[in-house]
C-alpha positions as CSV (number, residue, x, y, z in Angstrom):
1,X,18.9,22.9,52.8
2,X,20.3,25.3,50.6
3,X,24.4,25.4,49.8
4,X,25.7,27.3,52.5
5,X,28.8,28.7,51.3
6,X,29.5,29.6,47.5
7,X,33.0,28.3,48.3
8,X,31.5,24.7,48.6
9,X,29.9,24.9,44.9
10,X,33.1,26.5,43.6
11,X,35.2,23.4,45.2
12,X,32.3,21.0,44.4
13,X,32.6,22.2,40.3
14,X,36.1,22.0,40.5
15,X,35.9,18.6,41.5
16,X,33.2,17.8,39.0
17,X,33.0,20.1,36.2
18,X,29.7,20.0,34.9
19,X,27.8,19.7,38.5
20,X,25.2,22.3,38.5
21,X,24.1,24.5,41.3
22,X,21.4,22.7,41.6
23,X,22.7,19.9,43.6
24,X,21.1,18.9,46.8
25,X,22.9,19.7,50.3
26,X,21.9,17.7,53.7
27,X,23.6,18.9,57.5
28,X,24.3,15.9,59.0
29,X,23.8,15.3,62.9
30,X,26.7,15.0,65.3
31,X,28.1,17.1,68.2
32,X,30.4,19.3,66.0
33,X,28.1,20.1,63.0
34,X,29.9,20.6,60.7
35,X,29.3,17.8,57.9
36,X,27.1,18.6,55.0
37,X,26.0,15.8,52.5
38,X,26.7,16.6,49.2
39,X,24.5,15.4,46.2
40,X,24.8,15.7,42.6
41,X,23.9,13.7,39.1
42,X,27.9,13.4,39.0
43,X,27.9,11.5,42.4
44,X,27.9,12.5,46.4
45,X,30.5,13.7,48.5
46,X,30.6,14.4,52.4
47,X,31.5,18.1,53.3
48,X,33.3,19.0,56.4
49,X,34.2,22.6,57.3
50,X,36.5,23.6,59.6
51,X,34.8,24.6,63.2
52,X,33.8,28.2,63.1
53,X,35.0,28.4,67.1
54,X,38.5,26.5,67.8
55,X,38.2,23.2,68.8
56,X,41.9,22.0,69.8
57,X,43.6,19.2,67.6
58,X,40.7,19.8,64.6
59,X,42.3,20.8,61.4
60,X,40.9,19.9,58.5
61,X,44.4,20.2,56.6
62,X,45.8,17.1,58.9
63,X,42.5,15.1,58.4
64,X,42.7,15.4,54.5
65,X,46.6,14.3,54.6
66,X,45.9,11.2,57.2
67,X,43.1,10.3,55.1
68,X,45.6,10.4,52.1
69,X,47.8,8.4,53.7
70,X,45.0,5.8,54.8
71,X,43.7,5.9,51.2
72,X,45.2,2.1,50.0
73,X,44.1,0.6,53.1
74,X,40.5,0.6,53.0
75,X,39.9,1.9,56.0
76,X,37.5,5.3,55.8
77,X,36.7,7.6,53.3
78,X,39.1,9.0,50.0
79,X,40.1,12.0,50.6
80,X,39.1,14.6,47.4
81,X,40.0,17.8,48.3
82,X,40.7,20.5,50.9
83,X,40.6,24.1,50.7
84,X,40.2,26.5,53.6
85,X,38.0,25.8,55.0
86,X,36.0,22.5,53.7
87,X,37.4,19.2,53.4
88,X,35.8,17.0,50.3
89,X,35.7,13.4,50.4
90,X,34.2,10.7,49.4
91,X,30.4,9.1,50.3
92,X,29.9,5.9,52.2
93,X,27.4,4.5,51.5
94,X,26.3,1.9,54.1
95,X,24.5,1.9,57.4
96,X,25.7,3.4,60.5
97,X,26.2,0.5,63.3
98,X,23.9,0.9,66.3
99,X,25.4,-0.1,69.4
100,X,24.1,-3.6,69.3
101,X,25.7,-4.1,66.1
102,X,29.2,-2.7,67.4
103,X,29.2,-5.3,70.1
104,X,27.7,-8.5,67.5
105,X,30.6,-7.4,65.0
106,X,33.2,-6.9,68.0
107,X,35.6,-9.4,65.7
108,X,35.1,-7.3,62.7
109,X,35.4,-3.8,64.4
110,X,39.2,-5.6,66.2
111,X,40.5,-6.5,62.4
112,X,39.4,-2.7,61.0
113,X,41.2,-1.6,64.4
114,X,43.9,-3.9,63.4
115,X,45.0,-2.7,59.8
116,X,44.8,0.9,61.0
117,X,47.3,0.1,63.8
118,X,49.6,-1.7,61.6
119,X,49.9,1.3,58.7
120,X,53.0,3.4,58.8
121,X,52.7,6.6,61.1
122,X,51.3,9.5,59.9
123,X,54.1,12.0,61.1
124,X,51.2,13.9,63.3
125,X,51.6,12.4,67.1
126,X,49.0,13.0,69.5
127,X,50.6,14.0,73.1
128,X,47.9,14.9,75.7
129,X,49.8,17.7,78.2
130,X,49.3,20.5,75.1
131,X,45.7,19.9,74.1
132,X,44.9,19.7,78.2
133,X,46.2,23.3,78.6
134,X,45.0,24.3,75.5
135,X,41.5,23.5,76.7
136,X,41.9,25.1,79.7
137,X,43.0,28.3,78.0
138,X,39.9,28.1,75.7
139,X,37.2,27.6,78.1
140,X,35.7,30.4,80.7
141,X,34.4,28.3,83.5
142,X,36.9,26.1,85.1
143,X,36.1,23.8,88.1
144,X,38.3,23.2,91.0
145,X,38.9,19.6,90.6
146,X,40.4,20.5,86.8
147,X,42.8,22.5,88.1
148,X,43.4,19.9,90.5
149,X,43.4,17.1,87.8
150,X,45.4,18.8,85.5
151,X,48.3,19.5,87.9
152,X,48.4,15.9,88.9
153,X,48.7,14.9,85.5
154,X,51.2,17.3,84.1
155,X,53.5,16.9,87.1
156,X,53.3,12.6,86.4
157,X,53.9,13.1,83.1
158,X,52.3,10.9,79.8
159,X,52.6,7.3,79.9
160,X,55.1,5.8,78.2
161,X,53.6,4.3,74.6
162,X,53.0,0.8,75.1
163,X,53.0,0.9,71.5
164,X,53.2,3.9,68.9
165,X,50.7,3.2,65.8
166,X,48.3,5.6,63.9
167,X,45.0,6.0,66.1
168,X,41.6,6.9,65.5
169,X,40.5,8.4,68.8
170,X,37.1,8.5,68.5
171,X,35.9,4.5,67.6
172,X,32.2,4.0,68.5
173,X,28.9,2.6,66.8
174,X,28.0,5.8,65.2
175,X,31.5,6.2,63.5
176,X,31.5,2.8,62.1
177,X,29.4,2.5,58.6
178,X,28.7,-1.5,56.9
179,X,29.5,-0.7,53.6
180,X,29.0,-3.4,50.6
181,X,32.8,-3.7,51.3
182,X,32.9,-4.4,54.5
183,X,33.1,-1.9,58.1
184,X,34.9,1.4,57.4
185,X,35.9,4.6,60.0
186,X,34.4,8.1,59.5
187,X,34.9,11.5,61.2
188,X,39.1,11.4,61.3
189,X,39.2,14.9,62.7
190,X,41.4,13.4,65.9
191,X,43.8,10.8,64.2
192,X,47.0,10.7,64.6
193,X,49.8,8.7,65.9
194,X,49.2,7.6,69.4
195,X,49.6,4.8,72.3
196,X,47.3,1.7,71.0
197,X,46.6,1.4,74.2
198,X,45.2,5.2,74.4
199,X,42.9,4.3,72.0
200,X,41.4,1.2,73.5
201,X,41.0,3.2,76.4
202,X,38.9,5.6,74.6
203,X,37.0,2.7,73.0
204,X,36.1,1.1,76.1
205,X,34.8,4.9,77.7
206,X,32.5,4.4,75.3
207,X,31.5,0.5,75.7
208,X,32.9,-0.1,79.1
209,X,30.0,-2.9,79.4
210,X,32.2,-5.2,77.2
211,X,35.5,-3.5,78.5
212,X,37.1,-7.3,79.0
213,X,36.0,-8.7,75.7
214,X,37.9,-6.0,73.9
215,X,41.0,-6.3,75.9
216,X,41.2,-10.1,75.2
217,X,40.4,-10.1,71.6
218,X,42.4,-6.8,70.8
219,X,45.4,-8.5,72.8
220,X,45.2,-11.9,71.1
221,X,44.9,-10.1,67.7
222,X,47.6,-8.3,68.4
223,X,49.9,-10.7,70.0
224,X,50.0,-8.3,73.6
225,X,49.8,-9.6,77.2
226,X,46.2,-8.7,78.6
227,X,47.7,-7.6,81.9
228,X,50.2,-5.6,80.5
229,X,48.1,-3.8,77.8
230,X,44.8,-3.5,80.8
231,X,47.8,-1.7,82.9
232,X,49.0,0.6,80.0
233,X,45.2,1.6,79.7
234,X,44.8,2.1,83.1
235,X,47.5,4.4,83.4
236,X,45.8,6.4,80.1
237,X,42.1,6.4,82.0
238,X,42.5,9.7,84.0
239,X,43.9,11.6,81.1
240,X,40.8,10.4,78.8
241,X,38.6,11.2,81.4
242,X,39.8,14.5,81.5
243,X,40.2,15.1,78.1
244,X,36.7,14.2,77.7
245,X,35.3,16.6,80.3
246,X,37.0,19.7,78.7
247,X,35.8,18.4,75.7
248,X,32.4,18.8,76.6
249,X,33.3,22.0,78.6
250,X,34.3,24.0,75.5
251,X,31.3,22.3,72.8
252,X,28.7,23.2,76.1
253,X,30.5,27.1,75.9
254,X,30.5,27.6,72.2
255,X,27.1,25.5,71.5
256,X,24.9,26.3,74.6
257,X,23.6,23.0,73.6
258,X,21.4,21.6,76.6
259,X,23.0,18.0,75.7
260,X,26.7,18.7,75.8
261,X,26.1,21.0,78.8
262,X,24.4,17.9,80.7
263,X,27.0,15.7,79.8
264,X,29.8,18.1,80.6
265,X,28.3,18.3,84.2
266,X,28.1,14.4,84.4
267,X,31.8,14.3,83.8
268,X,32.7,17.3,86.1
269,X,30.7,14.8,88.6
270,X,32.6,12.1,87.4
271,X,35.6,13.4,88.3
């Protein structure tokens, strides 16, 4: 494809110098679409531009400072440079996990899960009752039981943090790349600092086939009690779920993708 945005080259020669226009520029798939692969004889970058329609918690500005922040810890990308609205960073290069290959490297994906727990918090929390309502504000067609949800779950209030650590919120096979130097995280556009046990839950909506074997190892790891951190989660479940829905609600309304308006009725259904 050709560079969409005269902005990118400008930040992309800015970063290298000498880069020509000539470089070569990929859109990458995923339900947001809004990562561009950037190539050039000076090297490759990954792209990411701010949504063009709000998406609550996405900001490209909080991304490129958690990924700062993570940039020691050999976790995800580096960070190279943010400007309204793109966010540079560095290439993987690896292979994407498929699902398979998430579950065979469960002991791997736990320690990468791990080290990101145990870094010091990024001074961005993650609490669930604003982006709820913000959702609901954002989206035109509202189903009963969301209404009916959401009340429920404002008037109970968020859980408690089991404990309070930098999160990833969005950990599954396609997010997870085997580089030469081991599994690293992409797509930060929802970290923060969060309940571990909020993001396990999210984890396990994803893989709920092995839901156990993550509890156990993550708890042993992590020197938890599995009843205590399965409870935490438990107590987490109906805000995820939720969360998720509107999720899809809002990329169905802006996208009119066929996908994210099946799945958004799947977890209407859910509900």
């Amino acid at each position: 494809m050709h560079n969409p945005d005269p902005l990118l080259q400008h930040l992309i020669e800015q970063q290298w110098p000498t880069a020509q226009a000539g470089g070569h520029f990929f859109a990458l798939p995923g339900l947001s679409g809004n990562s561009i692969h950037v190539q050039t004889e000076q090297g490759e970058l990954l792209a990411r531009r701010a949504p063009l329609q709000p998406i609550p918690f996405v900001d490209r500005q909080r991304e490129f400072r958690v990924l700062r922040k993570m940039r020691h810890a050999s976790l995800g990308p580096e960070p190279a440079r943010w400007y309204q609205p793109w966010l540079l960073q560095s290439w993987l290069a690896g292979t994407v996990l498929t699902p398979e290959q998430f579950n065979q490297q469960q002991v791997a994906v736990l320690a990468l899960l791990q080290r990101l727990h145990q870094q010091p918090l990024t001074g961005y929390r993650l609490r669930l009752t604003p982006l709820l309502q913000r959702y609901w504000q954002l989206c035109q067609q509202r189903h009963w039981r969301w209404q009916h949800r959401l009340r429920r779950l404002l008037k109970q209030g968020e859980p408690h943090p089991l404990r309070l650590a930098p999160v990833h919120m969005d950990i599954h096979a396609g997010n997870l790349i085997a580089t030469p130097h081991g599994l690293r995280l992409i797509d930060w556009e929802y970290a923060a600092d969060g309940d571990v046990a909020l993001e396990l839950a999210a984890l396990c909506a994803v893989d709920g086939e092995h839901e156990w074997d993550w509890i156990a190892g993550y708890a042993q790891q992590n020197q938890l009690n599995e009843k205590v951190l399965t409870r935490q989660m438990r107590r987490w479940q109906p805000w995820l779920q939720l969360l998720m829905a509107s999720w899809y609600q809002l990329r169905a309304e802006q996208s009119h993708d066929p996908t994210l308006q099946q799945l958004a009725r799947s977890s209407w259904q859910d509900l």
